[in-house]
N, C-alpha and C positions, 0 to 999 in steps of 0.2 A: 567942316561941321564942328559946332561945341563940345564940350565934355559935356553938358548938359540932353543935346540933343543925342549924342552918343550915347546915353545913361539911357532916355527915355527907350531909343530904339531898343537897347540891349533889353531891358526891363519886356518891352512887349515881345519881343523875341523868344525869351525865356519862358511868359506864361503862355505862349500860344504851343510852344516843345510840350510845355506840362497839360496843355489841355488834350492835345493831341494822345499823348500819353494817356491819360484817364478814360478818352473816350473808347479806348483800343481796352483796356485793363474792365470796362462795363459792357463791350460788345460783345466776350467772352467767347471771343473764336477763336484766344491764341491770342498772347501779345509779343511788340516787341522783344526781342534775348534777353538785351539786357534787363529789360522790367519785367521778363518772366523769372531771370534769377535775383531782382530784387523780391518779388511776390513770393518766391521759392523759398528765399531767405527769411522771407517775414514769416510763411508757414512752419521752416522748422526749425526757430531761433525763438521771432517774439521781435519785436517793436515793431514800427510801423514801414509804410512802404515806403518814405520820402526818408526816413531815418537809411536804413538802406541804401538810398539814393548819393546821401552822403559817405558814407563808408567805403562803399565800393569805389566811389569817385576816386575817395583820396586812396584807395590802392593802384588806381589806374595811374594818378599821379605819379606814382613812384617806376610802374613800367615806363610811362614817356619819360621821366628822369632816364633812365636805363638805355631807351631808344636813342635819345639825343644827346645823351654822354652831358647832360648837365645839371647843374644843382633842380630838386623836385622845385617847380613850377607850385608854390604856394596860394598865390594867385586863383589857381586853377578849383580853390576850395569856395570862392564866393560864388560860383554860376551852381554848386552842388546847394550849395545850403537855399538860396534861393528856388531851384527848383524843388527840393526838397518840400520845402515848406507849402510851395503851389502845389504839389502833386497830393498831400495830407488837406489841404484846404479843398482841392475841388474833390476829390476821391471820398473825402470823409464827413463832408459838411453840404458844399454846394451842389452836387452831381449824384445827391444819392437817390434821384426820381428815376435816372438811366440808367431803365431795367426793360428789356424787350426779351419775350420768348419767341416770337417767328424767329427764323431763321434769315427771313428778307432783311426785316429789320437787323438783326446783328451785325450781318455783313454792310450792309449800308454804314453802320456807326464806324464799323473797321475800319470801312475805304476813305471815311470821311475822316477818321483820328490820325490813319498812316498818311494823308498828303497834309492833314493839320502840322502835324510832327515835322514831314521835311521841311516845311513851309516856315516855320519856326526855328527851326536850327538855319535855314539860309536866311534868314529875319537877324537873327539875335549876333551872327558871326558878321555881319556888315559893323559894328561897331566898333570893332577891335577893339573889344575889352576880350579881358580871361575866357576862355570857350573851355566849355564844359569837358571837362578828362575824354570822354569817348570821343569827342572828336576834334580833339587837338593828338587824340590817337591817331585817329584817319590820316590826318594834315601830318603829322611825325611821318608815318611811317611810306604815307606819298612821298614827302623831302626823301628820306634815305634811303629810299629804293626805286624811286622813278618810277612808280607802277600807276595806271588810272588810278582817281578819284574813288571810285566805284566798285574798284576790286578790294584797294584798304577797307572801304568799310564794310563788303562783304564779310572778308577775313575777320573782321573786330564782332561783327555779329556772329558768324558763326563758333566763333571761342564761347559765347556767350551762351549760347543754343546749349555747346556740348553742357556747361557746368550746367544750365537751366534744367536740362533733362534728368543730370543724375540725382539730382537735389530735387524730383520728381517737381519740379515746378510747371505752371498752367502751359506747357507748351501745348500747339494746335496747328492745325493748316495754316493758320493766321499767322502763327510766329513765322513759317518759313517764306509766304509772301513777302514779309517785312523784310528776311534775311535777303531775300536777294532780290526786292524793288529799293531798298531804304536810298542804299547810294544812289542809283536811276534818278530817283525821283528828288532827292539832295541837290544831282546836276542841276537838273531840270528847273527847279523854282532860281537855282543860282544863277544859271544862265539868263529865265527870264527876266530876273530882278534888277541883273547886269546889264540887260540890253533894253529899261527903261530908265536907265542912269543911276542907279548905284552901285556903288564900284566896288567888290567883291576881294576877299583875301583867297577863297578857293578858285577864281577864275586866275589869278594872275598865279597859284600854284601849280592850275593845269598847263596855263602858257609857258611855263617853267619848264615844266613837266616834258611837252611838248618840244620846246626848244632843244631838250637834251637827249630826243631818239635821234 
C-alpha cells in the first residue's frame, strides 16, 4: 500500500475513533474511562475535551517510554492532536443537535458510538502509522507480558475508570460496558477486517502471542 493510501486509511480511522467518541460523550449513559477522565478534566481544570485529549496522550507516551525501556515515542503525539481536534469539531460544532432524553434512544446512541470507536481504532491501526498512546499502550504491554489482547486493554481502561471517578467525572453503567467490551469488540472488527484482506498489526501480535504459551 502507498504512504498515501496509508495516510488516507489512518485519517478515516482516526475520525471514525472520534466520532464514535462523541456519540458515547451525547448519549450520556457513561463514556468511555478515558474520555470520562478527559470530560472530568475539562470539568475541574478548564479547556476543552480534545485539548485534554492531547495532554493526557502525551503522559501516556511517557508510561509506554517506561514499559518498552525506550526513548518516548514522539510520534505518538500526531494521532493525539488530530483526534483532538475531531473530537472539539464534532462535540462542539457538528453534533450539537444529538440530544435524546428517552432512555431507548441514549442507549442506542451508546451501542452505536462503542462498536463506532472499536471499529475505528481496528480502521486507523491498519496503517501503521503512530497509533494513538492508549493503544500502543495495549500493544506494549501485550509484547511484554504475553497476556490476550483483551485483558491489556481492560487493565488500561480500568486505570482510567479509577482516576475518572475520583476526579467525580461522568462515569455510568456505560463507562463500565466500555470497560470491559472495548477489547472484545477491538478483537472482533480486527479479526473481521483481517479475514476480508487486511492485514492487521494486532493479529499478528495475537499470533505472537499465541506462539509463546
Amino acid at each position: 500500500m502507498s504512504m498515501l493510501g496509508r495516510c488516507v486509511i489512518y485519517i478515516i480511522g482516526l475520525f471514525i475513533l472520534s466520532l464514535g467518541v462523541v456519540c458515547m460523550i451525547k448519549a450520556d449513559t457513561g463514556i468511555a474511562p478515558w474520555d470520562a477522565l478527559n470530560v472530568a478534566l475539562t470539568d475541574n481544570v478548564g479547556l476543552t475535551v480534545g485539548s485534554w485529549v492531547f495532554i493526557v496522550g502525551g503522559f501516556i507516551i511517557l508510561v509506554n517510554s517506561v514499559i518498552k525501556r525506550k526513548f518516548p515515542n514522539l510520534a505518538g503525539g500526531i494521532p493525539i492532536i488530530i483526534i483532538g481536534l475531531f473530537v472539539d469539531l464534532l462535540n462542539l460544532k457538528v453534533l450539537t443537535f444529538l440530544k435524546f432524553d428517552a432512555a431507548l434512544y441514549q442507549w442506542i446512541l451508546f451501542l452505536a458510538g462503542l462498536c463506532i470507536l472499536a471499529m475505528g481504532i481496528s480502521i486507523y491501526l491498519r496503517a501503521k502509522l503512530p497509533s494513538v498512546p492508549n493503544d500502543e499502550l495495549m500493544l506494549a504491554v501485550t509484547e511484554r507480558t504475553g497476556w490476550k489482547i483483551y485483558i491489556t486493554k481492560t487493565i488500561g481502561e480500568a486505570s482510567a475508570l479509577i482516576l475518572a471517578v475520583i476526579l467525580k467525572g461522568p462515569v455510568g453503567v456505560g463507562t463500565v460496558i466500555v470497560m470491559l467490551s472495548i477489547g472484545v469488540l477491538i478483537n472482533f472488527f480486527d479479526k473481521l477486517l483481517h479475514q476480508i484482506g487486511f492485514s492487521s498489526t494486532i493479529v499478528h501480535a495475537a499470533r505472537n502471542e499465541e506462539k509463546s504459551v
